[in-house]
GUKE-801182 format. One record per atom (N, C-alpha, C): residue in one letter; x, y, z. Coordinates in steps of 0.1 Angstrom, whole numbers, padded with zeros to 4 digits, always signed. Layout:
// residues N
AXYZ ...
// end
This chain:
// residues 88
X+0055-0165-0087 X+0041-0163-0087 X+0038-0148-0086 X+0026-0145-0090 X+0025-0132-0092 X+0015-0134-0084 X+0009-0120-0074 X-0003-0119-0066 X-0006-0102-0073 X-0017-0101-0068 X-0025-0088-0071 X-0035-0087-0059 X-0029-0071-0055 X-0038-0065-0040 X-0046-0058-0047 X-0061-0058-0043 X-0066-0048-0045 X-0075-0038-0030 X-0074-0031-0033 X-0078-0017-0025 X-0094-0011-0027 X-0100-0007-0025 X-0114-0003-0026 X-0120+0006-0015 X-0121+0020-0015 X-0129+0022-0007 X-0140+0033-0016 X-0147+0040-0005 X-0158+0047-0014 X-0156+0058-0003 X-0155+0069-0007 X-0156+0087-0003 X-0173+0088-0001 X-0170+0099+0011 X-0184+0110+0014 X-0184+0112+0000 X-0199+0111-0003 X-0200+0118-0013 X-0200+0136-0014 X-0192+0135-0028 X-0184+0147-0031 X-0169+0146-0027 X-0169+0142-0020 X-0152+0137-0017 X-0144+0129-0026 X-0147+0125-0039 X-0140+0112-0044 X-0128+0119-0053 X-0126+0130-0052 X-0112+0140-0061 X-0101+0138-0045 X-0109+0141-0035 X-0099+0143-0026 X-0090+0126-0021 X-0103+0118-0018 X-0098+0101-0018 X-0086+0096-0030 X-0094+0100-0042 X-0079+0099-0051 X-0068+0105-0048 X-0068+0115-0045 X-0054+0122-0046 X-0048+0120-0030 X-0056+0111-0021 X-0049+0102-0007 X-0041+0097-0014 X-0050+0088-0018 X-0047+0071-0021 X-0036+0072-0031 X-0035+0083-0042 X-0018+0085-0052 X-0007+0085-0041 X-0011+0093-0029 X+0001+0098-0023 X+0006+0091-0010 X+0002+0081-0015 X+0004+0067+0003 X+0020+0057-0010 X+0026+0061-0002 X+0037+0052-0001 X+0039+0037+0001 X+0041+0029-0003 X+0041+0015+0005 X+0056+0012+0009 X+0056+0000+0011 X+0072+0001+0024 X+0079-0009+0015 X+0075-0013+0000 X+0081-0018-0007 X+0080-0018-0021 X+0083-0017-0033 X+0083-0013-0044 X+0076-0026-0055 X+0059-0026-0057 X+0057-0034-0063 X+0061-0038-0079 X+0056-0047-0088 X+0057-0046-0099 X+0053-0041-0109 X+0041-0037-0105 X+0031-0027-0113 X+0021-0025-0096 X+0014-0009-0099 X+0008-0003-0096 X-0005+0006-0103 X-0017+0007-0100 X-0026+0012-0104 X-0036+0020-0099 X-0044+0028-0103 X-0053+0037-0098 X-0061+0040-0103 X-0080+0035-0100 X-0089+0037-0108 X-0100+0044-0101 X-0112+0054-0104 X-0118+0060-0101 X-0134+0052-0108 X-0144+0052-0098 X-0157+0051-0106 X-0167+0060-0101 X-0181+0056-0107 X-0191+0067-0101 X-0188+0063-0084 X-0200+0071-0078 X-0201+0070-0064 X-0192+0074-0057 X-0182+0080-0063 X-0169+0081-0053 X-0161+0070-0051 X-0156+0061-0062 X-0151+0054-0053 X-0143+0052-0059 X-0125+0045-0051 X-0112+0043-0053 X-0110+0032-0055 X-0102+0028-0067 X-0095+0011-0065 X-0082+0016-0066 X-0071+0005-0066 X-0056+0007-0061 X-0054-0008-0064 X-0049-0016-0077 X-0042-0023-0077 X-0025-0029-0076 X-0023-0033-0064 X-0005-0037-0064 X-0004-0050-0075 X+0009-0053-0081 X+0013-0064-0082 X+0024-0064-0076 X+0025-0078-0071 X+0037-0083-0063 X+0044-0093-0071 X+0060-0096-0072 X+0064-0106-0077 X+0064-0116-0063 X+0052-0124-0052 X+0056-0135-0041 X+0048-0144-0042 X+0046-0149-0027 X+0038-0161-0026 X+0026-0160-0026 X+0014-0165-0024 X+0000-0157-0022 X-0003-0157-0007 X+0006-0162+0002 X+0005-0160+0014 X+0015-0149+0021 X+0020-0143+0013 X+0033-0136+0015 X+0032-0122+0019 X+0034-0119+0030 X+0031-0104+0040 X+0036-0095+0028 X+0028-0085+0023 X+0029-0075+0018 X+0024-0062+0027 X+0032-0050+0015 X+0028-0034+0022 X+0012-0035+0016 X+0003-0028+0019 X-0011-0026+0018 X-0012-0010+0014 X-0021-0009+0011 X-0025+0011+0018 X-0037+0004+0032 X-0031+0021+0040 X-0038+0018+0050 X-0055+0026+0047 X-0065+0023+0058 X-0075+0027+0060 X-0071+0046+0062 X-0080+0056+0052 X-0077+0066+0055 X-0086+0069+0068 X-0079+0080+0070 X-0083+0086+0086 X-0092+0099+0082 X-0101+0102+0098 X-0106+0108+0097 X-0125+0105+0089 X-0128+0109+0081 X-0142+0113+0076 X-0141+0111+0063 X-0129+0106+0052 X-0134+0106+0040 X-0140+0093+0034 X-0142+0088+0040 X-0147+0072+0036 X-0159+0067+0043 X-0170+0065+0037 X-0185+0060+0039 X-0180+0047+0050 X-0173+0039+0045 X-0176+0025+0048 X-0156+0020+0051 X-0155+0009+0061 X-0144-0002+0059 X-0140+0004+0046 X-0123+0000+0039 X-0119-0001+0030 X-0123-0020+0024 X-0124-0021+0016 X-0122-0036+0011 X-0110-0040+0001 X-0105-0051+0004 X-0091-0059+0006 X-0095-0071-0001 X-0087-0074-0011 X-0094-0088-0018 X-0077-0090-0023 X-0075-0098-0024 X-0059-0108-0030 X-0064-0117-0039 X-0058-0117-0051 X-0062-0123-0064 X-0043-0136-0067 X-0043-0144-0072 X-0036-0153-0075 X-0036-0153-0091 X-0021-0149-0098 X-0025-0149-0115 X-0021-0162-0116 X-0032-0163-0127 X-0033-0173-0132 X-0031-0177-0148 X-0024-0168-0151 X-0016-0165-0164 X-0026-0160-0177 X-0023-0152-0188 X-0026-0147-0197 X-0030-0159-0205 X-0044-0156-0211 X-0051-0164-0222 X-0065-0164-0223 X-0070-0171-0232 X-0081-0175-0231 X-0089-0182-0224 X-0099-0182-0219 X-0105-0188-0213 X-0113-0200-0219 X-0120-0209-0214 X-0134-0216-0223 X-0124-0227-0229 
// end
């Protein structure tokens, strides 16, 4: 089964060059399947993992940055693939 972590948080505004270039350089404590990194208005960071496990299955995360660059909580959502196709 394949799982997908996603990551989300939102920078002080004006901060969202600096949140990117955290979030590239956080390590996790195990080597996903694919990895990603996306930026939008507002400052804000996504960070998708793929995992090859269970959907209940303890994975590495990124952590909550420290300090002042983040408005708000990070948000944490776990997705279940459900395999390539069409939909309808």
């Amino acid at each position: 089964m394949t799982v997908a972590l996603m990551w989300e948080a939102r920078a002080v505004p004006g901060r969202g060059e600096e949140l990117l270039a955290w979030a590239r350089r956080q390590e996790l404590a195990g080597r996903p399947l694919r990895r990603e990194t996306f930026r939008a208005p507002q400052d804000r960071v996504l960070v998708i993992t793929w995992w090859d496990a269970e959907f209940t299955a303890e994975l590495p995360e990124l952590p909550e940055p420290e300090g002042e660059l983040v408005t708000r909580a990070v948000h944490r959502w776990r997705f279940e693939s459900v395999g390539e196709g069409q939909d309808g």
